[in-house]
C-alpha positions in Angstrom: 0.0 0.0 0.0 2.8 2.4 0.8 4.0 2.0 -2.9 1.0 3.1 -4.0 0.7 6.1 -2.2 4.6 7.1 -3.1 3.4 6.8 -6.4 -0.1 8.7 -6.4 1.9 11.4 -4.3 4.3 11.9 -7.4 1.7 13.3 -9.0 2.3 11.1 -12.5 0.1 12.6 -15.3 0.8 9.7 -17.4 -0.1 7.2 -15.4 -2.4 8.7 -13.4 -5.7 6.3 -13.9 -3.4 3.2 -13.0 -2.9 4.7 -10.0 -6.4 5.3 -9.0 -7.0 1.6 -9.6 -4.5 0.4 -7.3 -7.0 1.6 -4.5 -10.2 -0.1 -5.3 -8.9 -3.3 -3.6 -8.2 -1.1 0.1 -10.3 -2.7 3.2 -12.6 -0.4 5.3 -10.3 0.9 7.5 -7.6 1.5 5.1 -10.2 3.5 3.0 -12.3 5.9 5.8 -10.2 5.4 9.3 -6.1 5.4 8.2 -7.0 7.0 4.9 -3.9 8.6 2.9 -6.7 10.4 0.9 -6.5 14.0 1.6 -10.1 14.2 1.1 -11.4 11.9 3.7 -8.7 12.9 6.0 -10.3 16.5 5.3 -13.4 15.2 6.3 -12.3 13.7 9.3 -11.4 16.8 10.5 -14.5 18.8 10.0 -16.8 15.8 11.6 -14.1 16.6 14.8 -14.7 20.0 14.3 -18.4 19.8 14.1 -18.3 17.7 17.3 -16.0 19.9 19.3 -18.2 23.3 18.6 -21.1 21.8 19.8 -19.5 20.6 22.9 -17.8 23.9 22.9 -21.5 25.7 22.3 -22.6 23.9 25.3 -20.4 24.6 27.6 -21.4 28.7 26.4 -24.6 27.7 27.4 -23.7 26.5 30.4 -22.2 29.4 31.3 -24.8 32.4 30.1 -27.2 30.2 32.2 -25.3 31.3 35.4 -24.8 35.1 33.8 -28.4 35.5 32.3 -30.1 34.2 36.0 -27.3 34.2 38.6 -29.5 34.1 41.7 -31.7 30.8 40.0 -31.1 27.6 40.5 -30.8 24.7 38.0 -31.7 21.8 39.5 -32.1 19.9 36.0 -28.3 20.3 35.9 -27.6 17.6 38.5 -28.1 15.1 36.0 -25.6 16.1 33.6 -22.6 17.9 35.5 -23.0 15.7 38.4 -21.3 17.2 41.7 -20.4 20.5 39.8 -24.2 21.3 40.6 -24.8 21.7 44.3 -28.4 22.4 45.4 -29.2 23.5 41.9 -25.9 26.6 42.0 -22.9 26.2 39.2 -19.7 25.3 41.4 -17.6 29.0 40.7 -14.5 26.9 40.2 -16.0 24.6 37.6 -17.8 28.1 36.0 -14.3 29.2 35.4 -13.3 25.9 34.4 -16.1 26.0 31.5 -14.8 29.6 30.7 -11.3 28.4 29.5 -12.4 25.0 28.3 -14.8 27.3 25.8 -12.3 29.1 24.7 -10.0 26.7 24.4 -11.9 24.4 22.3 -13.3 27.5 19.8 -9.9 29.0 19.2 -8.2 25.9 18.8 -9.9 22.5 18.3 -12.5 24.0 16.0 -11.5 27.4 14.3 -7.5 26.4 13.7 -7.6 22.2 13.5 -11.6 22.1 12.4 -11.0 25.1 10.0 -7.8 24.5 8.1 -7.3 21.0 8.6 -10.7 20.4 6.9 -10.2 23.6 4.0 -6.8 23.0 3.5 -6.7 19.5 3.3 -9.7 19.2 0.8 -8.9 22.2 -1.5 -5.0 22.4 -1.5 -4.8 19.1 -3.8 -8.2 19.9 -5.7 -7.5 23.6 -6.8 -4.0 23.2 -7.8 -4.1 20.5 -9.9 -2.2 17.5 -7.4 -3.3 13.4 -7.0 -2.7 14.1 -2.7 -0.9 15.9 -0.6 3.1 15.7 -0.9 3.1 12.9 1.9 -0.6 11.2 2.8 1.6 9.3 6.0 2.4 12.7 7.2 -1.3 13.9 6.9 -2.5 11.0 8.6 0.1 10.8 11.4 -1.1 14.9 11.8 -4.9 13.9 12.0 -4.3 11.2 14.5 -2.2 13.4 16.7 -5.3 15.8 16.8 -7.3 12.8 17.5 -5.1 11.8 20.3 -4.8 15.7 21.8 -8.6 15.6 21.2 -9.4 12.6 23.3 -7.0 13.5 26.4 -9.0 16.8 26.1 -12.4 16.0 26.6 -11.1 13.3 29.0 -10.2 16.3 31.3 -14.3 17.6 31.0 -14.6 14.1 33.4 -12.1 14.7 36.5 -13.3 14.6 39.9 -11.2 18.1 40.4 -12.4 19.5 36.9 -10.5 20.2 33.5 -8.5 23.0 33.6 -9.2 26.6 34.9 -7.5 30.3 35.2 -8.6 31.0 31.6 -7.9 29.7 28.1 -4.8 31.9 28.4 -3.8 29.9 31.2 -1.4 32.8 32.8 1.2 31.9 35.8 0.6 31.4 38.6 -2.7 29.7 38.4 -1.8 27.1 35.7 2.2 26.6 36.9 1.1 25.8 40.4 -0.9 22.4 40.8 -2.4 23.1 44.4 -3.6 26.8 43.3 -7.3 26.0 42.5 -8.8 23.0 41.5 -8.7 23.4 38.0 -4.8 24.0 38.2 -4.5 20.0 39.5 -4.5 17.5 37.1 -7.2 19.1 34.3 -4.5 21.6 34.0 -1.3 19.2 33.5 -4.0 17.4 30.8 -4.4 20.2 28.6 -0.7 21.1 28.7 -0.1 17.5 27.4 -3.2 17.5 24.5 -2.3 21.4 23.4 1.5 20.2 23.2 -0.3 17.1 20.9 -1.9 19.6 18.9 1.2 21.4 18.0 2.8 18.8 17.2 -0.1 17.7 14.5 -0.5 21.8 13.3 3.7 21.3 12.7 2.8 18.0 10.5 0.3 19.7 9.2 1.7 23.1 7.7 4.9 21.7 6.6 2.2 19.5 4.1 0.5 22.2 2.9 3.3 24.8 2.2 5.5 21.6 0.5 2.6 20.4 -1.4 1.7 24.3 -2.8 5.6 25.1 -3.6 6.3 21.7 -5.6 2.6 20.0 -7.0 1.2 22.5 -9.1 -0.1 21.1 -12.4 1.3 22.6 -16.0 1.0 26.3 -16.0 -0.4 26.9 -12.2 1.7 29.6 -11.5 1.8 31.3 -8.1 -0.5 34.4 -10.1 -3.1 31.9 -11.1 -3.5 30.2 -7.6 -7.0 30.8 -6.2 -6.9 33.0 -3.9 -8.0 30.5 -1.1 -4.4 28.3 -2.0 -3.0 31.9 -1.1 -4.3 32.2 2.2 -3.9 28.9 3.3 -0.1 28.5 2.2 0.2 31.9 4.2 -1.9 30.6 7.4 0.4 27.7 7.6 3.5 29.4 7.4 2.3 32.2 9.9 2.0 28.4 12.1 4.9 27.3 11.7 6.8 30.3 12.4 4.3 30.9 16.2 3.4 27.5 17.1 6.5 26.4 18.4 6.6 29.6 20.9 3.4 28.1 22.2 5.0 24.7 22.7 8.0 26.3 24.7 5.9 28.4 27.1 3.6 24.9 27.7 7.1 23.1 27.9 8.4 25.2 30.5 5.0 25.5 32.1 5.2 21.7 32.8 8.8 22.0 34.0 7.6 24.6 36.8 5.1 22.5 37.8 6.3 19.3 38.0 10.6 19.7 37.9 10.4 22.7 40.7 11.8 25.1 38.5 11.1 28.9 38.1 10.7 30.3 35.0 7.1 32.3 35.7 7.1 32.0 39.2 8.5 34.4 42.3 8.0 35.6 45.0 4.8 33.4 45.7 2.7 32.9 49.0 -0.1 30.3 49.5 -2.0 30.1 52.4 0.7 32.7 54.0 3.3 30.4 53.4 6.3 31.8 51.1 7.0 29.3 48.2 10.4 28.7 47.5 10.6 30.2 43.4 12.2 32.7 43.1 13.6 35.1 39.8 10.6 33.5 37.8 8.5 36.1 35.8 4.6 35.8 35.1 4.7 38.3 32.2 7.5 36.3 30.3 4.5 33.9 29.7 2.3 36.6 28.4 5.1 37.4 25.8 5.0 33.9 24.7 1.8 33.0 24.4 0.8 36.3 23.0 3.5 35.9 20.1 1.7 33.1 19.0 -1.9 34.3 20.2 -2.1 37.3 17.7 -0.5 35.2 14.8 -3.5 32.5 15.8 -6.1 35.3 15.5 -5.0 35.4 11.7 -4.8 32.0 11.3 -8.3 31.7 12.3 -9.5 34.7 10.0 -7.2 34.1 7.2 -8.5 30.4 5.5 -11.7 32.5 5.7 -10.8 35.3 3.6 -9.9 32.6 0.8 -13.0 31.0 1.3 -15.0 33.9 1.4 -13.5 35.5 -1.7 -13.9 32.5 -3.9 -17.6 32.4 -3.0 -18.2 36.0 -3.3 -16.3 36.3 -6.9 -18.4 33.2 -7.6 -21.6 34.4 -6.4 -21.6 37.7 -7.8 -20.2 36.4 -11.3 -17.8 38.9 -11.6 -14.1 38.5 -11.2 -12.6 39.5 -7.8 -11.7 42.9 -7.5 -8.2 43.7 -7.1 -6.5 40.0 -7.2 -2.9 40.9 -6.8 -3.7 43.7 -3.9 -5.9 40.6 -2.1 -3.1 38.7 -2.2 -0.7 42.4 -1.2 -3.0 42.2 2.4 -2.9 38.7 3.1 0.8 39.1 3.0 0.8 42.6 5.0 -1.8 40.6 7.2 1.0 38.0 8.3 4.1 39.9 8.3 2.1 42.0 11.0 1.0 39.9 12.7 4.2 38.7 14.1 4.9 42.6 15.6 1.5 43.5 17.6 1.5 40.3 19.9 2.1 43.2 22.9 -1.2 45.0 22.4 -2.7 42.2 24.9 -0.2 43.3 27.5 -0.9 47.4 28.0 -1.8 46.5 31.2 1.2 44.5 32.7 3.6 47.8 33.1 5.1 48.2 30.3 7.3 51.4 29.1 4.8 53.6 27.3 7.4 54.3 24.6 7.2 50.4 24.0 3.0 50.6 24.3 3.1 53.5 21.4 5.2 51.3 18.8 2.9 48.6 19.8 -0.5 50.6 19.3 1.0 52.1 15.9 2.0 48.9 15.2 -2.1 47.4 15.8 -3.6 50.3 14.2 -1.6 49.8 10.9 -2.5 46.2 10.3 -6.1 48.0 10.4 -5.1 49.0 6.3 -4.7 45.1 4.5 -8.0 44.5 6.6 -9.6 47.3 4.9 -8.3 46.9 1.7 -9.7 43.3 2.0 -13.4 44.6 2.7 -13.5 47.4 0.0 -12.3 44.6 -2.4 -15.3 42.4 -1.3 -17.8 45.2 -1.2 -16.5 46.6 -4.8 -16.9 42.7 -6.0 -20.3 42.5 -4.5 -21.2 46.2 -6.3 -23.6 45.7 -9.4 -23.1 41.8 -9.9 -25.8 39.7 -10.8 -25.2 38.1 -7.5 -27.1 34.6 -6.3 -28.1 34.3 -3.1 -26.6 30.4 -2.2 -26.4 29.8 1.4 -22.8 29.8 0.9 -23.5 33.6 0.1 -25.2 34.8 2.0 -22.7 33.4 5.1 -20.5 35.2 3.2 -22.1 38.4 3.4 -22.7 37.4 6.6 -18.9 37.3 6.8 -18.2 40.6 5.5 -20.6 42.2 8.0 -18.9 40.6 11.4 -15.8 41.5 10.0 -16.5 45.2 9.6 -18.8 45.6 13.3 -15.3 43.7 15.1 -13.2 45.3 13.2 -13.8 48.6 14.3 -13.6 48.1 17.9 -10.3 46.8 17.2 -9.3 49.7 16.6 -10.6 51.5 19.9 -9.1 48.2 21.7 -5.3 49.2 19.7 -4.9 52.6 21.6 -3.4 51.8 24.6 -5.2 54.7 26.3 -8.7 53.2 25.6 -7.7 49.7 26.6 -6.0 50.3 29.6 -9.8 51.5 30.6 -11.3 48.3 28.5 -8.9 45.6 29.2 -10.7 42.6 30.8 -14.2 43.9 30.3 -17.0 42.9 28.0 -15.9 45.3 25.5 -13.1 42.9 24.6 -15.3 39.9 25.0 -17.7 41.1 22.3 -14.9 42.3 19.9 -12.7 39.2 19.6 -16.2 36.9 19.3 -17.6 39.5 16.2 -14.2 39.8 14.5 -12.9 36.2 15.1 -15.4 34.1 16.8 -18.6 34.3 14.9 -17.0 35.9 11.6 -14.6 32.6 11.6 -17.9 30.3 11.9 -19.7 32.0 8.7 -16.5 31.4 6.8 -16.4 28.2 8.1 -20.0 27.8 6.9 -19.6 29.3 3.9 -17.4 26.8 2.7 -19.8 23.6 4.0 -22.1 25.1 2.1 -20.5 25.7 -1.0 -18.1 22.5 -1.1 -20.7 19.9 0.2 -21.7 19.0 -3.3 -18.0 18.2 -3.7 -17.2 16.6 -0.5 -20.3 14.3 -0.3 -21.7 14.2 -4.1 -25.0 16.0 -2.6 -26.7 19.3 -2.3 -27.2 21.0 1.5 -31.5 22.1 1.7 -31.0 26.0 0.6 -34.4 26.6 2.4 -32.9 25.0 5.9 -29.7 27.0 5.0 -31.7 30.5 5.0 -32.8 29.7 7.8 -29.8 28.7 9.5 -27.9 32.2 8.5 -30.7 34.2 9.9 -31.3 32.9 13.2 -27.5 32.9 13.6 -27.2 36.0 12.4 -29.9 37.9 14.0 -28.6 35.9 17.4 -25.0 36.8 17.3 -25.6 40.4 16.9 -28.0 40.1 19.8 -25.5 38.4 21.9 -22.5 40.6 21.2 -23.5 44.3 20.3 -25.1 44.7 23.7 -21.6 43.2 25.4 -19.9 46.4 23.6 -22.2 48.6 25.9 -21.9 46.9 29.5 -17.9 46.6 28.8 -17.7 50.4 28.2 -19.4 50.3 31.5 -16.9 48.6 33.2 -18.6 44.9 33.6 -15.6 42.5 33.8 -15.3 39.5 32.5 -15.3 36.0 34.0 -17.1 36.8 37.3 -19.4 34.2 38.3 -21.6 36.2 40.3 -22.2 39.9 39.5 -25.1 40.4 41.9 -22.8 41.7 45.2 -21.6 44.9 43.2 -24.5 47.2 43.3 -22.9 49.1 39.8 -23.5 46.3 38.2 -27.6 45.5 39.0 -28.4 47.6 36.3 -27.4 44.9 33.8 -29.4 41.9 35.0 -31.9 42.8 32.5 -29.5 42.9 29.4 -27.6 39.6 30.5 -31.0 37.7 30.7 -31.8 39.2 26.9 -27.9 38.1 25.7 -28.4 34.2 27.7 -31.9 34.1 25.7 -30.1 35.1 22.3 -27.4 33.2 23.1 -29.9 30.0 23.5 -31.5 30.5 20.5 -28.1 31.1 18.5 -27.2 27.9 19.5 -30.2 26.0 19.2 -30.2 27.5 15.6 -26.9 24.9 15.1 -29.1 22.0 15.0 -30.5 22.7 12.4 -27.6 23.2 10.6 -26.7 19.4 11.7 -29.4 18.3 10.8 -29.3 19.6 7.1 -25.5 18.2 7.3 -26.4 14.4 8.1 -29.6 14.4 6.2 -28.1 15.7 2.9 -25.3 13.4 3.1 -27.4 10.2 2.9 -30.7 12.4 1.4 -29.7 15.0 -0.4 -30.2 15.8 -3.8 -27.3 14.8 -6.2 -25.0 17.3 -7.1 -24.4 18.3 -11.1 -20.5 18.2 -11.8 -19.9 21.9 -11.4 -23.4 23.3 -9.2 -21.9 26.4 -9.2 -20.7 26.9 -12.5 -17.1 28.0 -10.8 -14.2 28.1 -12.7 -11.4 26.4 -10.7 -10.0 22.8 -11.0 -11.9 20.9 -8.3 -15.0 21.1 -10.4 -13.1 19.5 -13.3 -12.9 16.0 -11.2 -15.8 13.3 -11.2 -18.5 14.1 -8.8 -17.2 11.5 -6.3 -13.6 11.8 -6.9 -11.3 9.2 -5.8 -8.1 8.8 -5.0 -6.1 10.3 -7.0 -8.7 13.3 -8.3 -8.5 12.9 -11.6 -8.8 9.2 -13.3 -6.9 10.6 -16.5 -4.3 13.2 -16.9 -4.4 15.9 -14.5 -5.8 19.2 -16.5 -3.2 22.2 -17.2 -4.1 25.6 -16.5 -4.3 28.3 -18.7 -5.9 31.1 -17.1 -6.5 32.9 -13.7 -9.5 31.1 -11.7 -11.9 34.4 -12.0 -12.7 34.7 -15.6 -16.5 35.4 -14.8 -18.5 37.1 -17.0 -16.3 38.1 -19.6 -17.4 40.1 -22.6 -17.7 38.3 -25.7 -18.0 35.1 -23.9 -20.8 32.3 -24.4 -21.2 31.4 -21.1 -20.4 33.8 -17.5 -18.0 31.3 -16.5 -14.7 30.2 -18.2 -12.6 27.6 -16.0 -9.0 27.7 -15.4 -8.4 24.2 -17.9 -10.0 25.9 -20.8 -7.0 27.3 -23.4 -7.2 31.0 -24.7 -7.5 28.8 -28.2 -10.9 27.8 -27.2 -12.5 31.7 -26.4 -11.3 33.9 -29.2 -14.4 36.1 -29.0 -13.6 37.0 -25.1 -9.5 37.3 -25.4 -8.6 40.5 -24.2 -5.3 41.8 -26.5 -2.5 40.5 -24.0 -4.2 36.8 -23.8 -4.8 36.7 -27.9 -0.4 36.0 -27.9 -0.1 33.5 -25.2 -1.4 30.8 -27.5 
């Protein structure tokens, strides 16, 4: 079997349809559990996904129960969370607990694993022209790892001293000292062991993508004719490749504290008024690692969507993207930035104002590619004949998120503002709009418009418009209001708000965000339910449903392994030749030569032929 895959990984055009019938004779598990195929391995990692955002959903629930009616008592609880529900009241410790498992499992087990290891591996191979990734082992080995990281994870949800706690940024010197809370005790040493795990499978899982981009494009992809999605996933694995490992060494050194009795974030420490003996450790040492990698992990959260949501836009609107070379300009303006704004999360820890000023400059400026990425949408969207798909309309939905959270970004990147926001709701309902719920429609968005592709069936449109407005209408209800109670001053993360008399004014508007909140959620099911049932139900896809124009409509409708059972198709032109004057149809895909549409050549594409 390994021979086989060596050889479908060469990519041989000549032999090609050989090679896709070496693998009709693979057993079950060979075929959907230890695939090599990028595509079931892709789907393998959204069914994860899908699984860990409802768990993560819950847990939200859980959670604006407790904020919505924190004097109630949920007695129905019991049942579920077990001793974490005492006479009907949330234990605090395990509220925190749910707090940093939440955002743990958003930011990383559904919108950076779920996200690009589902996008990524599906489209990479498909839309440049390649029989698999450059090694199917590697991609594998780096789902199995998630698997693994996933599974010692939600094993932590079960402890009799609860998962982890102190927040999903897990700051010293809750998480490096085991006996400070519960949640710092064994929950804590188990997600230091799954998120090193899931490094480790991100690592195995960039160094795919970027390899299999540089050195499997078919005849005449060029790096000018790559959709633009290829774009921003080659960059969104680079930008984790280059962060990731600062994340490992702050969890690595984390574990050494805790376990080896050294002192890297620790000093000075009392507990219970007794003095600890580390000493010359320092807390905010941590915050400099794991914000290094935690801005550059905002953007590779938001950046797979920005492919995703351009291709569906230009495709929706049947007009070429506007301003292809400067999309691809912001997405690289977008990373290198990334990497020098990490300390606009730290104006609080005492740092020199001269150093906060370069920072804030720093934040505001990366505030241009962003821009220059929604005028290009909005002028792509302006006066095309645009069809309202599902996947459009999340798109849309996109766009929209992206603009509300973008521009409290930019009153969070002045270090005068934040100082007086830091830790409130303000921040809270920023990072969910820009990166949160705007990362979930792009990750819709693409369900939606590569489900005919992934499963050989079409999603219900009619259950899909109905999906995107209850979410929509819900997320705005949750999170606009959070703007206005965090300019306010309400903090984050406190289980009980009730004893600060400042803060009774809000028990009305928490109530209305639990009950939006509830409903934004409960909207999800249907979503899962039009997923399962048009797997099995659905109506059969066409070969192109969209009438898009780049290579992975060019393979069967059910694709094997391998893609394409002939010789893989060259390219001839850039993948948004919609609408063009002259031609017969408002789609012209990428395989089609310049021979073939003499009455829409424009002058400099009547010599390349």
């Amino acid at each position: 079997m390994s021979s086989t895959d060596i050889a479908i990984n060469q990519t041989d055009m000549h032999h090609g349809h050989e090679e896709h019938d070496h693998h009709h004779d693979l057993n079950f598990f060979e075929k959907y559990i230890f695939s090599l195929d990028h595509k079931i391995i892709a789907k393998q990692y959204l069914f994860m996904g899908i699984l860990w955002a409802f768990i993560g959903g819950f847990l939200s629930v859980l959670f604006r129960l407790q904020l919505g009616w924190p004097e109630a008592t949920f007695t129905f609880l019991e049942p579920i969370l077990g001793g974490w529900v005492q006479n009907g009241k949330i234990d605090p410790e395990f509220y925190l607990a749910m707090v940093t498992m939440h955002g743990t499992i958003m930011v990383f087990f559904v919108l950076t694993a779920g996200l690009s290891g589902t996008f990524s591996n599906f489209l990479i191979p498909l839309q440049i022209g390649a029989r698999d990734m450059a090694s199917g082992f590697m991609n594998m080995l780096s789902f199995w790892i998630f698997f693994l990281a996933s599974i010692i994870m939600f094993t932590s949800l079960f402890l009799d001293s609860g998962p982890a706690g102190g927040g999903w940024t897990i700051y010293p010197p809750l998480s490096a000292l085991p006996q400070a809370i519960q949640g710092s005790g064994t929950g804590m040493t188990l997600w230091l062991i799954s998120m090193a795990l899931f490094i480790i499978s991100q690592l195995l899982g960039g160094v795919n993508y970027i390899t299999t981009v540089i050195n499997l494009r078919t005849k005449g992809m060029s790096m000018t004719k790559l959709p633009l999605t290829i774009w921003a996933f080659t960059l969104t694995a680079i930008l984790g490749l280059l962060s990731f490992p600062v994340l490992l060494s702050a969890a690595l050194l984390l574990i050494f504290d805790r376990s080896f009795g050294t002192s890297f974030f620790l000093s000075d420490i009392y507990i219970a008024g007794q003095a600890l003996s580390n000493t010359g450790g320092s807390p905010i040492l941590f915050q400099h690692l794991f914000w290094f990698l935690g801005h550059p992990e905002v953007y590779i959260v938001i950046l797979p969507t920005f492919g995703i949501v351009s291709e569906v836009i230009a495709t929706n609107s049947r007009k070429p993207i506007f301003g292809y070379r400067a999309m691809i300009g912001s997405m690289l303006g977008i990373a290198v930035l990334s990497f020098v704004v990490w300390a606009h999360h730290m104006f609080v820890t005492g740092m020199n104002p001269f150093l906060g000023s370069v920072f804030m400059f720093l934040t505001l400026i990366i505030a241009v590619p962003s821009a220059v990425k929604v005028f290009n949408w909005i002028a792509t969207l302006w006066r095309g004949n645009i069809r309202f798909t599902s996947a459009m309309m999340f798109a849309i939905g996109f766009v929209s998120l992206f603009i509300s959270g973008g521009l409290t970004g930019i009153i969070l990147g002045n270090s005068a503002l934040d100082i007086q926001l830091h830790d409130t709701y303000f921040v809270v309902a920023h990072f969910h709009l820009v990166m949160g719920a705007a990362a979930f429609f792009g990750m819709f968005c693409g369900i939606y418009h590569w489900f005919p592709k992934m499963f050989g069936r079409m999603m219900d449109e009619k259950m899909g418009f109905v999906h995107f407005w209850l979410t929509f209408i819900a997320v705005y209800l949750v999170f606009m209001p959070m703007h206005y109670v965090g300019i306010a001053g309400f903090p984050r993360r406190y289980y009980n708000w009730t004893g600060f008399e400042t803060f009774n004014m809000f028990t009305d508007l928490n109530t209305f965000i639990s009950i939006a909140a509830i409903i934004g959620f409960t909207a999800q099911f249907l979503f899962l339910f039009n997923f399962i049932y048009s797997m099995f139900k659905g109506r059969r896809a066409s070969l192109n449903p969209w009438h898009s124009n780049t290579l992975e409509w060019t393979t069967p409708v059910n694709p094997g392994h391998g893609n394409w059972p002939g010789e893989i198709p060259a390219v001839y032109r850039w993948p948004y030749d919609y609408s063009k004057p002259g031609a017969a149809e408002d789609f012209i895909p990428q395989n089609v030569p310049f021979s073939e549409t003499q009455s829409s050549n424009l002058p400099q594409e009547r010599v390349l032929e």
